[in-house]
C-alpha positions in Angstrom: 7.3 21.7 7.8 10.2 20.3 6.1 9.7 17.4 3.2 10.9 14.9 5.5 10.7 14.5 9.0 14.2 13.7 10.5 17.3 15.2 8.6 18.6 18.0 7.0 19.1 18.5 3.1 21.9 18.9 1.9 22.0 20.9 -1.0 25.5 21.4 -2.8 27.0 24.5 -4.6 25.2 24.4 -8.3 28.5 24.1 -11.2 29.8 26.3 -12.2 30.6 26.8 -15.8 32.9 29.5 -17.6 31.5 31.9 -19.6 33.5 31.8 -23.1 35.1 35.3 -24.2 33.7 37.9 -26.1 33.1 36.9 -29.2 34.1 33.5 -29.1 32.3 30.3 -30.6 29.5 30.0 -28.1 29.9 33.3 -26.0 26.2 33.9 -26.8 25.1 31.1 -24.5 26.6 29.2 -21.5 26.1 25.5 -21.6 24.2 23.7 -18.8 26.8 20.8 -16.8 25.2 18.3 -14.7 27.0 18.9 -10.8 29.6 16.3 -10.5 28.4 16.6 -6.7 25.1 14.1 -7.7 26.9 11.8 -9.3 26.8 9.5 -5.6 22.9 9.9 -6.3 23.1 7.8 -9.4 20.9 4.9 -8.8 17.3 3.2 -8.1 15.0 5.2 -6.1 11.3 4.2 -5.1 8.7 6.9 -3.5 8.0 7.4 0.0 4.3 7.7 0.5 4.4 8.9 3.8 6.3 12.0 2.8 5.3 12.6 -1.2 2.3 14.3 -2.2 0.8 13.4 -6.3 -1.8 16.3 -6.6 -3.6 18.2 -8.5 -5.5 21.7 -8.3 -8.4 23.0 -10.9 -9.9 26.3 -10.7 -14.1 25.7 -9.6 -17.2 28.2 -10.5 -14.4 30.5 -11.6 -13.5 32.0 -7.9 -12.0 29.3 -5.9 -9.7 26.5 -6.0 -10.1 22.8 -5.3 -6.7 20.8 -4.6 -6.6 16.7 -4.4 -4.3 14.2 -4.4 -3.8 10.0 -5.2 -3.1 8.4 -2.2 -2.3 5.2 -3.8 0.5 4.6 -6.5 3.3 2.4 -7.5 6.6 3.9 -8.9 9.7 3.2 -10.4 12.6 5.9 -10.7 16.2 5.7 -11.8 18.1 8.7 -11.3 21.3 9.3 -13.3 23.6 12.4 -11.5 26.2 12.2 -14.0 24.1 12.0 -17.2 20.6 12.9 -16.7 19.7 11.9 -20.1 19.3 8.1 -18.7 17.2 9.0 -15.8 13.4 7.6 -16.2 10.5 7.3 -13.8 7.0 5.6 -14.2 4.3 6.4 -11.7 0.6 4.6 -11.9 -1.5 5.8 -9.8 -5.4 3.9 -8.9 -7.9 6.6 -9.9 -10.2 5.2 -7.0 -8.1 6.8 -4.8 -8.7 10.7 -5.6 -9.2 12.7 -2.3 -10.1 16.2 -2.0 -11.2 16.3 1.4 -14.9 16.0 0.1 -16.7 12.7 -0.1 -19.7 13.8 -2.5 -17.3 15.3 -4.8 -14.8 12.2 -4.6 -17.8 10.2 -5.6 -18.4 12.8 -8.7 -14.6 12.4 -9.7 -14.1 8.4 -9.8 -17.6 8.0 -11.2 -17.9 7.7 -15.0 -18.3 12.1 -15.9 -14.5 12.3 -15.0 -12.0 9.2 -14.1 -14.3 6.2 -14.3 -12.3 4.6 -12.0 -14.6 1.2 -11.9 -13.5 1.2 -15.9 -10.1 2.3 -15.9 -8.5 1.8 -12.4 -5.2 2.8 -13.1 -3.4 6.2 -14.5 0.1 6.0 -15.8 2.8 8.5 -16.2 5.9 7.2 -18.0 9.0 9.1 -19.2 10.4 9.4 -22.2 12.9 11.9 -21.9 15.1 14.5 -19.5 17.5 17.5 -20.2 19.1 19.6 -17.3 17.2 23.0 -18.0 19.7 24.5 -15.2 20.9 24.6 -12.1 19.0 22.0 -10.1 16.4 21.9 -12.9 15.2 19.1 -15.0 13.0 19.1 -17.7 11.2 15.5 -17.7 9.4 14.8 -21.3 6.7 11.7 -21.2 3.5 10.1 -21.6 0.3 10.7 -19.6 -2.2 7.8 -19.8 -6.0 8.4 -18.3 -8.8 6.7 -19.6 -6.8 4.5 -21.8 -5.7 7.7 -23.6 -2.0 8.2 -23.9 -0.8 12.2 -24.8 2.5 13.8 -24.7 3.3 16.4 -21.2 6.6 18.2 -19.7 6.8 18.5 -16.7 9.9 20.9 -15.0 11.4 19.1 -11.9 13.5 21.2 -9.1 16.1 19.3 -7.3 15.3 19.9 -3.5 18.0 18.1 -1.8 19.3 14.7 -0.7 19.8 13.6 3.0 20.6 10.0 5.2 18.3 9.7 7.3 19.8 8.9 11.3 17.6 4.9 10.1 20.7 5.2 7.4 18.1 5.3 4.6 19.3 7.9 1.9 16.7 10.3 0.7 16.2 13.1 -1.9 13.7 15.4 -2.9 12.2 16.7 -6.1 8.8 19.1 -6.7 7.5 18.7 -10.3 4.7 20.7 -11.6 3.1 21.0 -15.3 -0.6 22.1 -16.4 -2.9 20.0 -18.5 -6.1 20.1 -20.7 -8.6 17.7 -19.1 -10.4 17.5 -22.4 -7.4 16.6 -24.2 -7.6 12.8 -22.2 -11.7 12.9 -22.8 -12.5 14.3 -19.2 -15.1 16.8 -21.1 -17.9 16.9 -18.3 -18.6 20.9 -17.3 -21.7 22.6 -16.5 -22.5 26.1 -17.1 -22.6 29.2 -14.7 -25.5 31.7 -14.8 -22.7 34.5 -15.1 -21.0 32.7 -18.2 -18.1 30.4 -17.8 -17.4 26.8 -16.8 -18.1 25.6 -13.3 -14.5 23.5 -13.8 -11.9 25.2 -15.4 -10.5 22.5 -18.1 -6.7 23.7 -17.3 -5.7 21.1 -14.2 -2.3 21.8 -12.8 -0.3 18.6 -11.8 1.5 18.6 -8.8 4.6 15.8 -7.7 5.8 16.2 -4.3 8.6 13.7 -4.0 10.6 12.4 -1.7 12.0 8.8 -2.3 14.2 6.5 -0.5 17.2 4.8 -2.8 16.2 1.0 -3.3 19.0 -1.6 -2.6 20.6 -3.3 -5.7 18.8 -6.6 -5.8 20.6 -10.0 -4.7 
């Protein structure tokens, strides 16, 4: 199924760069240009709900794998396709609306052993920095807050594509992933296994799915 339901991406030809000669200042290592082709993307953008995904996955009793997602979130995003240096986005999410598909253990996860959504209600990601790591790549540098406790994460962002919709609504997509320490943000609750080991792994991968939709200039 493709990120968004009507449309095609468009995705244009990365830049490409010359290599220096042979022994030339800087032959050891190509520099990494921004495509002049997103420049037109330069802009506000806000997320689309109905086709973004802001999950999570964390390894359980050492053998399987539980995935979840927040289903409710704000966000703000500025894009910049000609210097991607100025491009910041801030996401805050409401911790009472974790769902893994499990109501028992969506109860265990907003109660006060992990989120304690009832006394902090909101998580915040906010960015402090980007570099173009490569071609469509970004690596977005910024602050993680959950549980009133603020820590540093990367996380590396793929540019997907951009489309306009047939509604006339321009669209692009990114897919950002990075892992965590849950303890690192005080989520320290774990019970032991009879075998050894943690019934919930303390590494939690962070998963962004996004699509937004460019916001018109206000006024």
């Amino acid at each position: 199924m493709s990120l968004f339901s009507r449309g095609t991406f468009r995705r244009p030809e990365p830049a490409v760069v010359p290599r220096p000669p042979s022994g030339a200042p800087g032959a050891a290592a190509t520099a990494v240009l921004p495509d002049p082709a997103l420049a037109a993307l330069t802009g506000e953008w806000a997320i689309d709900p109905a086709h973004s995904r802001i999950g999570f996955s964390v390894r359980h009793a050492m053998v399987t794998t539980v995935r979840g997602a927040f289903t409710e979130y704000q966000s703000r995003l500025y894009f910049d396709g000609r210097d991607p240096a100025r491009s910041k986005a801030e996401i805050i999410l409401s911790t009472a609306s974790v769902d893994t598909g499990v109501e028992q253990r969506d109860a265990h996860l907003v109660g006060r052993d992990f989120l304690d959504a009832r006394s902090y209600p909101r998580m915040r990601f906010a960015s402090t920095s980007v570099d173009l790591a490569g071609a469509d790549v970004y690596r977005m540098s910024g602050d993680l807050t959950i549980r009133d406790i603020t820590r540093p994460v990367v996380l590396e962002l793929t540019y997907i594509g951009h489309v306009t919709d047939p509604f006339g609504y321009e669209r692009v997509g990114f897919d950002g992933t990075t892992t965590i320490d849950r303890s690192e943000w005080g989520l320290t609750y774990n019970s032991r296994l009879a075998e050894g080991g943690a019934m919930v792994s303390e590494k939690v991968r962070l998963q962004f799915d996004i699509a937004a939709i460019r916001t018109p200039p206000a006024g």
